[in-house]
DRENDO-1510 file (C-alpha; in Angstrom, 1 decimal, always signed):
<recs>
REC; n; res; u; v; w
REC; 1; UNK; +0.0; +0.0; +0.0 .
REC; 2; UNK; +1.0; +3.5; -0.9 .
REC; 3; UNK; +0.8; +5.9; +2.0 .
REC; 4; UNK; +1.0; +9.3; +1.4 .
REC; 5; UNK; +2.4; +10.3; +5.3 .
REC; 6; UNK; +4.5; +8.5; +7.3 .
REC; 7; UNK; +3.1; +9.7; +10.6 .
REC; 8; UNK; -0.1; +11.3; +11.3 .
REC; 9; UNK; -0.7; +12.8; +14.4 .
REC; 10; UNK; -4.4; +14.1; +15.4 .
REC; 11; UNK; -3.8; +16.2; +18.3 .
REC; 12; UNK; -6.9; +17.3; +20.9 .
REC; 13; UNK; -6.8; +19.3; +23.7 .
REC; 14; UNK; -8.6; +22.1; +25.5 .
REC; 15; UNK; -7.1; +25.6; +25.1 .
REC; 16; UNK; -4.1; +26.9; +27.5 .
REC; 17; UNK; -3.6; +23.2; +28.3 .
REC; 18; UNK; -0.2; +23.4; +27.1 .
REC; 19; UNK; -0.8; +21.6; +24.3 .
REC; 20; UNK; +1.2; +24.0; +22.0 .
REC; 21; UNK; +4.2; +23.6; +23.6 .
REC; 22; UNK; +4.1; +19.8; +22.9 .
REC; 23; UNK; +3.4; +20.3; +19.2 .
REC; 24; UNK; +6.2; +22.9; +19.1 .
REC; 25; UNK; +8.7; +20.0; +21.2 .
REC; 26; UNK; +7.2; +17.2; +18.9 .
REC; 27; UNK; +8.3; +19.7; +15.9 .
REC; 28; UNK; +11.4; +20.6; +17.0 .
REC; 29; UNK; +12.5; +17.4; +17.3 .
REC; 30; UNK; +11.8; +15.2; +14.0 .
REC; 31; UNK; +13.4; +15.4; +10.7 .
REC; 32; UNK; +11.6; +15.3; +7.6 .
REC; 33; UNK; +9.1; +16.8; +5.2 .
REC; 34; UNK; +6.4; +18.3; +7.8 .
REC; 35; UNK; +2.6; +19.9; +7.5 .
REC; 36; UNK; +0.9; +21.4; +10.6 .
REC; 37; UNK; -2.7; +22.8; +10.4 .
REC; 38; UNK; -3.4; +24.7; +12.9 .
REC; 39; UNK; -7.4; +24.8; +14.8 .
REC; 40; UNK; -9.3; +22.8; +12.8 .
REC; 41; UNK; -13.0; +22.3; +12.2 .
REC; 42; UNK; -14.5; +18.8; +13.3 .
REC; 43; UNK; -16.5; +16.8; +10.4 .
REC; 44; UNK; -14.7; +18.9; +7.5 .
REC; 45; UNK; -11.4; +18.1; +5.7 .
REC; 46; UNK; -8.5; +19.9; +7.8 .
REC; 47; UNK; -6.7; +21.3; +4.7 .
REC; 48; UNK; -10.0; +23.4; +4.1 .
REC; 49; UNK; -10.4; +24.4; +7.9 .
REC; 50; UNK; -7.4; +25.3; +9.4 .
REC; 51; UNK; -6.4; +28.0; +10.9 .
REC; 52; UNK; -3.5; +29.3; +8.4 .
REC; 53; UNK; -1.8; +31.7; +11.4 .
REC; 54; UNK; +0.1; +29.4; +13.0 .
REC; 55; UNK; +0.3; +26.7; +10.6 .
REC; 56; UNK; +3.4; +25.2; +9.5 .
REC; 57; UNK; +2.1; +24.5; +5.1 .
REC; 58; UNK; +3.3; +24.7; +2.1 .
REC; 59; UNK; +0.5; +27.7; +1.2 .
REC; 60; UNK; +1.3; +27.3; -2.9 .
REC; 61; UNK; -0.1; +23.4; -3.1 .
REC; 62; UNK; -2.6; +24.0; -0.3 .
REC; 63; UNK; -5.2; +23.6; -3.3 .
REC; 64; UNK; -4.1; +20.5; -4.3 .
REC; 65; UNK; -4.0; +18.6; -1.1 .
REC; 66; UNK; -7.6; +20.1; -0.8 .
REC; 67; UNK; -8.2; +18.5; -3.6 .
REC; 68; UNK; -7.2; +14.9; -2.9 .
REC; 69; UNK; -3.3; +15.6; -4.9 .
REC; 70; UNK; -1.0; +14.9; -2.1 .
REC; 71; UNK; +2.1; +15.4; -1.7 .
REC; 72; UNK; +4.0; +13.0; +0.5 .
REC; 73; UNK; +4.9; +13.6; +4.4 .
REC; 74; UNK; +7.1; +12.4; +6.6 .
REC; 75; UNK; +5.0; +14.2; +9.3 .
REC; 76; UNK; +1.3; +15.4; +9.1 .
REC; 77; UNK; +0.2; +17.1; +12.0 .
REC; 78; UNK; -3.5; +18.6; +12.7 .
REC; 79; UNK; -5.0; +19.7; +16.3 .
REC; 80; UNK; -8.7; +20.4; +17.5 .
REC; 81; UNK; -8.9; +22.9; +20.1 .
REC; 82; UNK; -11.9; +23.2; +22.6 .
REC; 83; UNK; -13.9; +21.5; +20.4 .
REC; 84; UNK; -16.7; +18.3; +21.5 .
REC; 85; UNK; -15.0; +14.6; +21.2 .
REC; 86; UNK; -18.1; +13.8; +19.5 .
REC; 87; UNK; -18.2; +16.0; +17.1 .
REC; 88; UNK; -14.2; +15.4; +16.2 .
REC; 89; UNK; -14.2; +11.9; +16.1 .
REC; 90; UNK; -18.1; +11.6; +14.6 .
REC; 91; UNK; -19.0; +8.6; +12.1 .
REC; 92; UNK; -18.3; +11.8; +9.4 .
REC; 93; UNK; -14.6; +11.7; +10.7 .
REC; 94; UNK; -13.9; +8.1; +10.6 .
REC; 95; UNK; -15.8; +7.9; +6.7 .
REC; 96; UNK; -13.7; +11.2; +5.0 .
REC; 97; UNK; -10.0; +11.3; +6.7 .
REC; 98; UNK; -8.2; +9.2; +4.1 .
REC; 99; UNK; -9.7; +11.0; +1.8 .
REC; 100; UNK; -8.7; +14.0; +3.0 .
REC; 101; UNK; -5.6; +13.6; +4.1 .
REC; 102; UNK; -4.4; +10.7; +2.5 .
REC; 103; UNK; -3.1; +7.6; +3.8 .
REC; 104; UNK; -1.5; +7.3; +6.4 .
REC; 105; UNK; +1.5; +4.5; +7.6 .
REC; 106; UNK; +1.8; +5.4; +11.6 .
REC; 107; UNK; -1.7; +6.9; +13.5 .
REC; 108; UNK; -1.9; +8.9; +16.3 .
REC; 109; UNK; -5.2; +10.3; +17.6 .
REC; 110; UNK; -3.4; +12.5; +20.5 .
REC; 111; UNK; -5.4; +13.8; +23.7 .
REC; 112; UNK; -3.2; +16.0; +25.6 .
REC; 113; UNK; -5.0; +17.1; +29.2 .
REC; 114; UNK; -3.4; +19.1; +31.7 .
REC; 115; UNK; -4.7; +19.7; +35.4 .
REC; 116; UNK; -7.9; +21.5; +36.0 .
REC; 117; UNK; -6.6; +24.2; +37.9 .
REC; 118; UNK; -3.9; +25.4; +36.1 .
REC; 119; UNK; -5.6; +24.9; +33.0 .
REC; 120; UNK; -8.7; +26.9; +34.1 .
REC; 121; UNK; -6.8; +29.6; +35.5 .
REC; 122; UNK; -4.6; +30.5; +32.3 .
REC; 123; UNK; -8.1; +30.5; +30.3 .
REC; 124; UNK; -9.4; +33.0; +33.3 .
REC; 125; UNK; -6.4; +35.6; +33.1 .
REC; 126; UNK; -7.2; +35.6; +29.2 .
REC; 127; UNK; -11.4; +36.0; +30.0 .
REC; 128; UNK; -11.0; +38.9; +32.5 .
REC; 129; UNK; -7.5; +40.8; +31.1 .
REC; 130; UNK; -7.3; +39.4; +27.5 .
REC; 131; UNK; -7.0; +42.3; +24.5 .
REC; 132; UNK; -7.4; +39.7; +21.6 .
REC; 133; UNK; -9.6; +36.7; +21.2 .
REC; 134; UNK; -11.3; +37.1; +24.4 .
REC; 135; UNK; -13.6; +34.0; +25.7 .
REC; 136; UNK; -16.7; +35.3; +28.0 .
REC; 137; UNK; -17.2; +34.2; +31.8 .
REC; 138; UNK; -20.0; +32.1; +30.1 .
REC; 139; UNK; -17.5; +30.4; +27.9 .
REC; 140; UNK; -15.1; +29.8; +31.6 .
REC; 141; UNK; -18.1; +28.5; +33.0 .
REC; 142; UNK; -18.5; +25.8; +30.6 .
REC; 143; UNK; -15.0; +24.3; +31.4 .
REC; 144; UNK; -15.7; +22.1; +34.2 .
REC; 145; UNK; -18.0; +19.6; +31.8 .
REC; 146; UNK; -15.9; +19.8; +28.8 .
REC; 147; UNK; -12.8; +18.9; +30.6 .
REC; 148; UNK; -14.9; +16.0; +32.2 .
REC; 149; UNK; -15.8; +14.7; +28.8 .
REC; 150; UNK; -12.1; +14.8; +28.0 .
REC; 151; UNK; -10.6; +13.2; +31.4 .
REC; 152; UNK; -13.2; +10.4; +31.0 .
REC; 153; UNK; -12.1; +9.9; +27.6 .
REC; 154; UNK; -8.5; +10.0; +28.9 .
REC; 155; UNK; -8.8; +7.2; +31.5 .
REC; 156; UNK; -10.6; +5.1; +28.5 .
REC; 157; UNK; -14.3; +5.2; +30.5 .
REC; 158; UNK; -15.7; +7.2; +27.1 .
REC; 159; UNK; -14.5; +5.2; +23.7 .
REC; 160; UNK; -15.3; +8.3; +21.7 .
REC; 161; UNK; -11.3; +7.7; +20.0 .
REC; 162; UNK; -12.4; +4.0; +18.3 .
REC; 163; UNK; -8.5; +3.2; +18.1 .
REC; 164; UNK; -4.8; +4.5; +17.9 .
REC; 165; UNK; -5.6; +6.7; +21.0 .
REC; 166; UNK; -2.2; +8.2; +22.5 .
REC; 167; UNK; -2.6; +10.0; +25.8 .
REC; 168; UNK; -0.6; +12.6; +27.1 .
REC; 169; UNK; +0.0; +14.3; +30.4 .
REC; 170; UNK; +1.1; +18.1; +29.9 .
REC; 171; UNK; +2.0; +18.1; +33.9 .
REC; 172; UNK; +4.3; +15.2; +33.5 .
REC; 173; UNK; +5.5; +16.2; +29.9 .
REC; 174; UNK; +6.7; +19.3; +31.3 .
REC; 175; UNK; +8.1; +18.2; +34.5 .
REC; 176; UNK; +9.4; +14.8; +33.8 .
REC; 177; UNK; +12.3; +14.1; +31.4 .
REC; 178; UNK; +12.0; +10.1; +31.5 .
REC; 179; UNK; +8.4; +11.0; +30.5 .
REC; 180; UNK; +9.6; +12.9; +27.7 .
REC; 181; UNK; +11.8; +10.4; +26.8 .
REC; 182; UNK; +8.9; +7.8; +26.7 .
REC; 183; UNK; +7.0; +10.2; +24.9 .
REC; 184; UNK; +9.6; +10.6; +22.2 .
REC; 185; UNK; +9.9; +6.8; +21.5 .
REC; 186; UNK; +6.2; +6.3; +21.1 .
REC; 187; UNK; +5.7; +8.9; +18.8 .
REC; 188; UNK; +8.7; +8.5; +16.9 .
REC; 189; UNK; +10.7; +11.4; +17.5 .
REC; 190; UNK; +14.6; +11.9; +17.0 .
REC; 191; UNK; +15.9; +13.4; +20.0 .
REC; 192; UNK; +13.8; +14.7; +22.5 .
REC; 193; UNK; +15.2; +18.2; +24.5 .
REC; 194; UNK; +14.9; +20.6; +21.5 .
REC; 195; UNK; +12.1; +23.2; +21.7 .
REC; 196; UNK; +11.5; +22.2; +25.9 .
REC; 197; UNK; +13.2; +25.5; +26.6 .
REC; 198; UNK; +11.0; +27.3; +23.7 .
REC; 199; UNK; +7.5; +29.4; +24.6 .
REC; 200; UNK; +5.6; +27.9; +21.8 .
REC; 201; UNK; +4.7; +31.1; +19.8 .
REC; 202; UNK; +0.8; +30.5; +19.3 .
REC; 203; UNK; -2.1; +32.2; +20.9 .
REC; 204; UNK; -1.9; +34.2; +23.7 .
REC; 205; UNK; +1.7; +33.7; +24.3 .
REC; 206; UNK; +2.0; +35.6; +21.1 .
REC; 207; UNK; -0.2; +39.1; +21.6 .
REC; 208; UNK; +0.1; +39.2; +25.8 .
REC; 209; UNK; -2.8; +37.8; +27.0 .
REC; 210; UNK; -0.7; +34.7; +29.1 .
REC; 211; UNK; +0.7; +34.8; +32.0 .
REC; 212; UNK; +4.2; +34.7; +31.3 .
REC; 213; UNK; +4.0; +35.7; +27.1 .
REC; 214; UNK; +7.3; +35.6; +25.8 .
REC; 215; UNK; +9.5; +36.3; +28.7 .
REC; 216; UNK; +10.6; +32.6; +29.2 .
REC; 217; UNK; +11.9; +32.3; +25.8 .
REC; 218; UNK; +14.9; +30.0; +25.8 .
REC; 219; UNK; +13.9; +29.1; +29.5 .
REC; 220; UNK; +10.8; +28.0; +29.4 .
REC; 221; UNK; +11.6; +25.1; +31.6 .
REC; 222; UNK; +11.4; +27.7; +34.4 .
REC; 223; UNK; +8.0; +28.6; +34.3 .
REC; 224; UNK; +5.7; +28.4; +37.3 .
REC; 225; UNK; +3.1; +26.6; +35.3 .
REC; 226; UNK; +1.4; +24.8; +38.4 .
REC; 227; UNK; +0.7; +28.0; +40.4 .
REC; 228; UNK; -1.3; +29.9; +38.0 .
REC; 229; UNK; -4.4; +29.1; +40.0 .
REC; 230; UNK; -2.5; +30.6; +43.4 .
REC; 231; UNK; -3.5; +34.2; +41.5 .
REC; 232; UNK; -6.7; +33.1; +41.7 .
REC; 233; UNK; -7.0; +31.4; +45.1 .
REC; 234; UNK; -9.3; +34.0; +46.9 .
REC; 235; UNK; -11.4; +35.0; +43.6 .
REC; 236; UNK; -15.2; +33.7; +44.4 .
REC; 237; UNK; -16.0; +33.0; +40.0 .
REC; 238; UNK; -13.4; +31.2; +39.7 .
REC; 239; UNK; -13.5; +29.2; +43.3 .
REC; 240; UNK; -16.9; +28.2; +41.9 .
REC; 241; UNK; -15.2; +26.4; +38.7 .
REC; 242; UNK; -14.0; +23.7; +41.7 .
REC; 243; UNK; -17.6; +23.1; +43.5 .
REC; 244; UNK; -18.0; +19.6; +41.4 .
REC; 245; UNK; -17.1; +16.5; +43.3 .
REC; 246; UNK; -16.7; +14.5; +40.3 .
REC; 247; UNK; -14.1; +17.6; +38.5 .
REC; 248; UNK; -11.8; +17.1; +41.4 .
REC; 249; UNK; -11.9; +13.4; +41.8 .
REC; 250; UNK; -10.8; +13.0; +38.1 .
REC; 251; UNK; -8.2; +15.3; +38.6 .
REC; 252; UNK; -7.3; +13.3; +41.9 .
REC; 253; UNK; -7.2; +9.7; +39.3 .
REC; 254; UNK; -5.2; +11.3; +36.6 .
REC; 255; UNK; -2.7; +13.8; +38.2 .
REC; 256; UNK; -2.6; +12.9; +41.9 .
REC; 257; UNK; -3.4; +16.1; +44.5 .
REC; 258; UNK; -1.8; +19.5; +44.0 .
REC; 259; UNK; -0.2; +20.6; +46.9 .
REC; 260; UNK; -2.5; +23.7; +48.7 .
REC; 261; UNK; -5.2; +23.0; +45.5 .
REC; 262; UNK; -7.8; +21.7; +48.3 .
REC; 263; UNK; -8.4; +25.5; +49.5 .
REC; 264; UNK; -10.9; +25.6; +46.5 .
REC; 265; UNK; -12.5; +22.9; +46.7 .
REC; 266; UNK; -12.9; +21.7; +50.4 .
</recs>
């Protein structure tokens, strides 16, 4: 059989989960011919839907991978941010990838998930200070039950990914190089320390809106990235976010307790 990419990696996660910084690290360290399309659509053909700021293309034979002439890959790479599991990975999904992508040798369908609290609190920061982009306090209150629906899917109680599902944990990504190193193998990557001390440049990191923006580029290592919800300890909204037994007990399963985290919740 043919294939038209070597690897394909479908990459889900909710926003400010981090989950740029691993597709930056999983960039920075392969080799090869290499497409990223960047915020797709769910149930319509990535190359049509992407977001093009971002993206890593060749923009001059965009129209032809649209329309079905491919050009060969070593590395095809497409996320969904925020976006419903069922929706992504609906029977519309399953029918039209190969044909809208191509065929592919070595699948990935990637969830990344980081903790609820730090997670929640970089998305509040860019709610209630955010210049660009900005998500409403209705759109923060909605993040409890859709990072439910992707923790369940996570710890394989949902089946919403039919096959070639490949979880990872930003916390332990970021923290843990034998992790990384894990990581790297499974997915198929060179080395595995390039771009772990880069601020992936997407999003808010980009225009502001982040905690941190671009000051920790080339140390990005150092960042304090489970204590952004310590700026929000005391804030009554975003206390609320934690008043769900079942939130904090998958949170408990996947990531073990947060040191001082029980102050919002107990």
């Amino acid at each position: 059989m043919a294939y038209i990419n070597l690897n394909e990696y479908r990459i889900i996660a909710l926003q400010r989960s981090g989950h740029h910084a691993i597709i930056n690290w999983i960039i920075s360290n392969i080799k090869g011919r290499l497409y990223f399309l960047n915020n797709c659509c769910p149930e319509v053909n990535p190359y049509s839907s992407f977001n093009p700021k971002g993206s890593v293309v060749d923009i001059i034979n965009i129209d032809n991978e649209i329309k079905s002439m491919f050009s060969k890959k070593d590395y095809l790479l497409f996320n969904y941010e925020n976006k419903s599991l069922k929706n992504i990975f609906s029977e519309t999904f399953y029918n039209n990838i190969d044909n809208w992508v191509g065929k592919s040798k070595n699948i990935r369908n990637i969830l990344i998930l980081r903790d609820p609290f730090n997670n929640f609190a970089s998305k509040y920061k860019w709610a209630i200070s955010g210049t660009q982009w900005v998500p409403s306090l209705d759109d923060i209150k909605k993040l409890p039950e859709i990072w439910k629906t992707y923790a369940r899917e996570y710890l394989d109680e949902t089946k919403f990914i039919k096959n070639d599902k490949f979880v990872i944990n930003y916390n332990k990504w970021f923290s843990d190089k034998f992790y990384r190193e894990y990581l790297a193998k499974e997915l198929n990557l060179l080395t595995i320390e390039n771009g772990i001390k880069t601020i992936a440049k997407w999003g808010p990191n980009t225009w502001g809106d982040s905690f941190d923006n671009l000051d920790f580029d080339g140390r990005a290592n150092e960042m304090k990235v489970f204590d952004r919800w310590r700026y929000y300890a005391t804030d009554k909204f975003f206390i609320s976010l934690f008043q769900d037994k079942e939130l904090i007990e998958l949170s408990l399963r996947i990531f073990g307790h947060i040191q001082d985290t029980e102050i919002l919740y107990q």
